[in-house]
matplotlib code that plots the C-alpha trace (Angstrom):
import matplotlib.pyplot as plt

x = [105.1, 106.2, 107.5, 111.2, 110.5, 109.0, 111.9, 114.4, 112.9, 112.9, 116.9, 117.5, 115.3, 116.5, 119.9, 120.2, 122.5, 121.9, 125.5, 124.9, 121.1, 122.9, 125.5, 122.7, 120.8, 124.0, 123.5, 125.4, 124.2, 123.4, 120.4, 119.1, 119.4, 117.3, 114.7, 114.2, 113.7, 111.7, 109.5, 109.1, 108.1, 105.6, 103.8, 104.4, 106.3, 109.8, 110.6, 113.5, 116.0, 119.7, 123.0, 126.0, 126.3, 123.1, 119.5, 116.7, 113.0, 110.3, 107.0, 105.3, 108.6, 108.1, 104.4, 105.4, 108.1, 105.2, 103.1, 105.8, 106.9, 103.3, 103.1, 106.1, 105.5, 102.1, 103.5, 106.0, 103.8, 101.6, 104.5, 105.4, 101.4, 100.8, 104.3, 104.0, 100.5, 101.1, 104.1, 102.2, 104.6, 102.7, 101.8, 103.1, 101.9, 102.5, 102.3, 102.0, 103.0, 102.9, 106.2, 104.6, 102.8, 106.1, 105.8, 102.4, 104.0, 104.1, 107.2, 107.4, 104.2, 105.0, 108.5, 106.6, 104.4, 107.8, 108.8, 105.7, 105.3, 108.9, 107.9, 105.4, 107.1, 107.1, 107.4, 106.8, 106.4, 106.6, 105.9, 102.4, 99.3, 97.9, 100.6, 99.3, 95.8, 97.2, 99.1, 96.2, 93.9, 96.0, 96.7, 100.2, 100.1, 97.4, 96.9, 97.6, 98.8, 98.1, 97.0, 94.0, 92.6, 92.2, 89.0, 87.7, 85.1, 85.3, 88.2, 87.9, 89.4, 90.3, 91.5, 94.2, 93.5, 93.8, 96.7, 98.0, 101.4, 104.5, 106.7, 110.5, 112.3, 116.3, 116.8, 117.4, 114.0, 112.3, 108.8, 105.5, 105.4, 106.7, 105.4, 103.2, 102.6, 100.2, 100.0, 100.4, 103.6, 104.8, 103.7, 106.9, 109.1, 111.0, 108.9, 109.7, 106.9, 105.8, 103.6, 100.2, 100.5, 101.2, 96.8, 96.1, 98.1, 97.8, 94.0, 94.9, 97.3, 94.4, 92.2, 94.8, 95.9, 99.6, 102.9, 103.2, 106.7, 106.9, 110.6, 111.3, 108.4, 109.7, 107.8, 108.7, 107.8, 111.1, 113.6, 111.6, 112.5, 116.0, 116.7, 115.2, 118.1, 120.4, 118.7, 117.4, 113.8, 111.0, 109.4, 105.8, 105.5, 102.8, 103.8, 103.9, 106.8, 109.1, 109.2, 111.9, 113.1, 116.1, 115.7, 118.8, 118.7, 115.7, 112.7, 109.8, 106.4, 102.4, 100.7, 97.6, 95.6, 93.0, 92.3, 95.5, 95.2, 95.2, 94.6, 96.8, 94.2, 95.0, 92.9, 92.0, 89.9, 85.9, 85.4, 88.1, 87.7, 90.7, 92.7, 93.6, 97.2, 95.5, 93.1, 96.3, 98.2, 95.6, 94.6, 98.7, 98.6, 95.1, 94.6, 98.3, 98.2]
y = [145.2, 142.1, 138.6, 139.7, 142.6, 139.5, 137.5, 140.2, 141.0, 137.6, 136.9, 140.7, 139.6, 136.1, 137.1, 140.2, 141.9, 143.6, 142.6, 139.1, 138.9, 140.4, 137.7, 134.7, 136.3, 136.6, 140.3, 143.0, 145.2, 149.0, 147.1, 145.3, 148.4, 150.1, 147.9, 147.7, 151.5, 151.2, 148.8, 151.0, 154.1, 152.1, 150.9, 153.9, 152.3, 151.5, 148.0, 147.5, 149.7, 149.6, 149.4, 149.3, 145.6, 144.6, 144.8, 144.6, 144.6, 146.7, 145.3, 146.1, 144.8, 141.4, 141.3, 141.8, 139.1, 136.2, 137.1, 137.5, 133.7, 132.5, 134.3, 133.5, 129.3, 129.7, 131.6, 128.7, 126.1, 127.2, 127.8, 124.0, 122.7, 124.7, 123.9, 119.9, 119.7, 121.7, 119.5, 116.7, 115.6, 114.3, 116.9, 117.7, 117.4, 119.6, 117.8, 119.1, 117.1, 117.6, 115.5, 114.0, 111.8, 110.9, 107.1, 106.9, 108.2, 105.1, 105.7, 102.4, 103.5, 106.9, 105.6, 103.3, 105.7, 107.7, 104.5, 104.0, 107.9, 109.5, 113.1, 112.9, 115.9, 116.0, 119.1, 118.8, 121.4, 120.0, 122.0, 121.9, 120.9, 124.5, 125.8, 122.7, 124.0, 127.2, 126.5, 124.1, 127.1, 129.2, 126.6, 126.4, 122.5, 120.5, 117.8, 117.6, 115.2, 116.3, 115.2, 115.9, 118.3, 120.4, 122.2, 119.9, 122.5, 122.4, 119.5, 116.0, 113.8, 110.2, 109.5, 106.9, 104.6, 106.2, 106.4, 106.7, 108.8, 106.7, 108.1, 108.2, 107.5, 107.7, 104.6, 107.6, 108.5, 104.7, 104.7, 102.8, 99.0, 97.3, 98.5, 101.4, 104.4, 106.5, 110.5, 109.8, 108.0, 111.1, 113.5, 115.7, 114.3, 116.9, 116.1, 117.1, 117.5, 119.6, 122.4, 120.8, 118.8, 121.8, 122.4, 119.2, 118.0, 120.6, 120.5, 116.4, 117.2, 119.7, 117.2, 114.8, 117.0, 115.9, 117.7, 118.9, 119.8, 120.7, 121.8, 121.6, 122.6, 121.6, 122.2, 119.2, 115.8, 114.1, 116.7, 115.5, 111.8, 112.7, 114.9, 112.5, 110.2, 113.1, 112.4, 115.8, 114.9, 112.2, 112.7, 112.4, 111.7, 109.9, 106.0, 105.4, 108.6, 105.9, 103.9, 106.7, 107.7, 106.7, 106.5, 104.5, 103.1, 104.5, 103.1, 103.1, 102.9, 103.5, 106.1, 105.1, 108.0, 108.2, 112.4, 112.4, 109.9, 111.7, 110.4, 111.4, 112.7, 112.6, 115.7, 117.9, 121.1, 119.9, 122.4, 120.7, 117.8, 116.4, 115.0, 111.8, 112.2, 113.6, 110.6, 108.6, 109.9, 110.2, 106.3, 105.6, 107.4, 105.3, 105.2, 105.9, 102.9]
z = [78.0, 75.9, 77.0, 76.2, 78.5, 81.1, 80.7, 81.4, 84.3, 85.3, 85.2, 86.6, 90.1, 90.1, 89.1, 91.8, 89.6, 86.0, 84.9, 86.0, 84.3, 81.0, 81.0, 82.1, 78.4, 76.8, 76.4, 76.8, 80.5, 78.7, 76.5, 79.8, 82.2, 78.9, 79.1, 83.0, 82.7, 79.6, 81.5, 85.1, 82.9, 80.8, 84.4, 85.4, 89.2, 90.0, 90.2, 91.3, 93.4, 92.0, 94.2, 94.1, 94.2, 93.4, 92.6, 95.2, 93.8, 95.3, 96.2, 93.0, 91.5, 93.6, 92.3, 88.8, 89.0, 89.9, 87.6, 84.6, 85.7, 84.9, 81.5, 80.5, 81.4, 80.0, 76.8, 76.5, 77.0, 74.4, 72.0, 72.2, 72.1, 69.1, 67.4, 68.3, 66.5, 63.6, 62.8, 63.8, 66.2, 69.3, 71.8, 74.9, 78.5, 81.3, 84.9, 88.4, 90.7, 94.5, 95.4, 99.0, 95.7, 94.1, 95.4, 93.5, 90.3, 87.7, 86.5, 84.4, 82.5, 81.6, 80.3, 77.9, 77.2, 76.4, 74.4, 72.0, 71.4, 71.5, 70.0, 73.2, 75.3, 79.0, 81.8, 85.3, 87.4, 91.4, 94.7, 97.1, 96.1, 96.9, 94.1, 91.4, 91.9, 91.1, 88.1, 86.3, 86.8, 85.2, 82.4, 83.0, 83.5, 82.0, 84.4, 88.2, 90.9, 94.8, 97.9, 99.8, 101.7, 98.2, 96.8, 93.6, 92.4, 88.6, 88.9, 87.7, 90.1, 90.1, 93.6, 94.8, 98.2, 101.4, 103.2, 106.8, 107.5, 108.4, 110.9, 110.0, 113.3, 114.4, 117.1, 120.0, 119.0, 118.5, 120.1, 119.7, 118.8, 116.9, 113.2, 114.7, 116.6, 118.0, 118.5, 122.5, 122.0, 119.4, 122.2, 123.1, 120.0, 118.0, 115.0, 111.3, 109.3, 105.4, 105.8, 104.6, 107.9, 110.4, 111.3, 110.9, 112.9, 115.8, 115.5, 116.5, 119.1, 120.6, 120.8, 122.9, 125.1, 123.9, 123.8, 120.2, 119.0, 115.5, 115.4, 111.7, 109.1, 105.5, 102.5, 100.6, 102.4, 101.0, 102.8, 106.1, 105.7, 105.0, 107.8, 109.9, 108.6, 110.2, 113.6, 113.5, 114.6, 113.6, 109.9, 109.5, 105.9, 103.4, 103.6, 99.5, 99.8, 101.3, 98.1, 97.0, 99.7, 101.1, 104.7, 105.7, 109.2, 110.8, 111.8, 109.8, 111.9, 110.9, 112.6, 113.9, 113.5, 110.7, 111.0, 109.5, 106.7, 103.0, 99.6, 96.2, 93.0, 89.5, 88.5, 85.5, 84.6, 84.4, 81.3, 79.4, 77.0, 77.0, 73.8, 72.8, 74.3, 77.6, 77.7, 77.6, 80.2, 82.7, 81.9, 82.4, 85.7, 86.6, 90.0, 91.5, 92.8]

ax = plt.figure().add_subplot(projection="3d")
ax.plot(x, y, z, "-o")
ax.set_aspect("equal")
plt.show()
């Protein structure tokens, strides 16, 4: 098994289709279809069931296609480390970002960090903070920015300010005061919420007594606020997240409720000493604030 082998595999179970993976490689279909059977007899499993339309991977298939994606980023990002230094030309930094912290993201210093070191290169990878932790363990990204609750064993962490949730409210659904809200007046809302909120906020609800309706459970914080500019519910979101977020017309109120306040984390592996051009980035990124 090789990483050409990986990255067939990869456009054949994204693609659903071997003629449509071959095209997306620019190769022709009789070499990929060689190499999927190539690689089911060297495991020893099938992969992938073929039909007549398309291609439909098999549960060892579906475990093979997550791991290939990490080898395959982690092969690449090691290519460009290793390539960058030997030329000398300035590194390259792989971020995780959890977007619920994308309003704590200083922009404005990582462009002039961008500015004074050009031949710096940049990838960000975004989803949950549970997938971050995942890929900085697994090296894929070299410095992490999530939310809490997250483990921090072996992690450095430089944490941000705490801060409440905002709720994102259509006028049918305004309630509260003026430039707050409680959980009681939330009680039997059709609420829109991301999934790192879901126990939390039932644990909270428990404890109330209230009239929880989580209708819509979204894993990115950012679709919440915008489909709570549809009317479609009220979004519970992180307050910074509203810096970036275009919520239109809707009513923007503080939750009082401080079980359900988080903090954002710039964080890195404790074993690593970091480089020059790490140091830099994670004093740019300081304390998110």
């Amino acid at each position: 098994m090789n990483i050409k082998q990986l990255e067939y595999f990869i456009a054949i179970a994204e693609e659903h289709q071997i003629t449509a993976a071959a095209k997306r490689l620019h190769i022709s279909q009789p070499p990929l279809s060689y190499e999927l059977a190539k690689l089911e007899k060297e495991l020893g499993c099938q992969l992938a069931v073929r039909g007549p339309r398309s291609v439909s991977l098999t549960e060892a298939g579906k475990v093979l296609y997550e791991r290939a994606l990490r080898i395959v980023a982690l092969t690449q990002a090691t290519e460009r480390e290793v390539a960058s230094v030997a030329t000398g030309a300035g590194g390259s930094i792989s971020l995780g970002v959890d977007p619920s912290c994308s309003g704590l993201m200083p922009a404005d210093r990582l462009v002039d960090l961008h500015r004074r070191f050009p031949n710096v290169e940049f990838e960000v990878h975004e989803g949950p903070t549970p997938s971050i932790l995942d890929l900085l363990d697994g090296g894929i990204v070299d410095i992490g920015v999530v939310r809490t609750p997250f483990k921090s064993d072996g992690l450095r962490c430089r944490f941000a300010e705490t801060e409440p949730l905002v709720a994102v409210m259509p006028p049918a659904l305004e309630v509260g005061e003026e430039a707050s809200c409680t959980l009681e007046d939330l009680s039997g809302l059709p609420l829109i919420v991301s999934r790192r909120l879901v126990a939390e906020l039932g644990k909270a609800f428990e404890v109330m007594g209230g009239d929880l309706r989580m209708t819509t459970v979204v894993d990115d914080p950012r679709t919440a606020a915008l489909w709570a500019r549809e009317s479609m519910g009220c979004a519970l979101v992180p307050r910074s997240l509203i810096r970036v977020t275009d919520t239109g017309d809707q009513f923007i109120k503080t939750l009082e409720c401080r079980e359900l306040e988080s903090r954002a984390a710039v964080i890195w592996k404790a074993q690593h000493t970091p480089s020059d051009l790490y140091r830099t980035v994670i004093a740019l990124l300081g304390d998110l604030s």
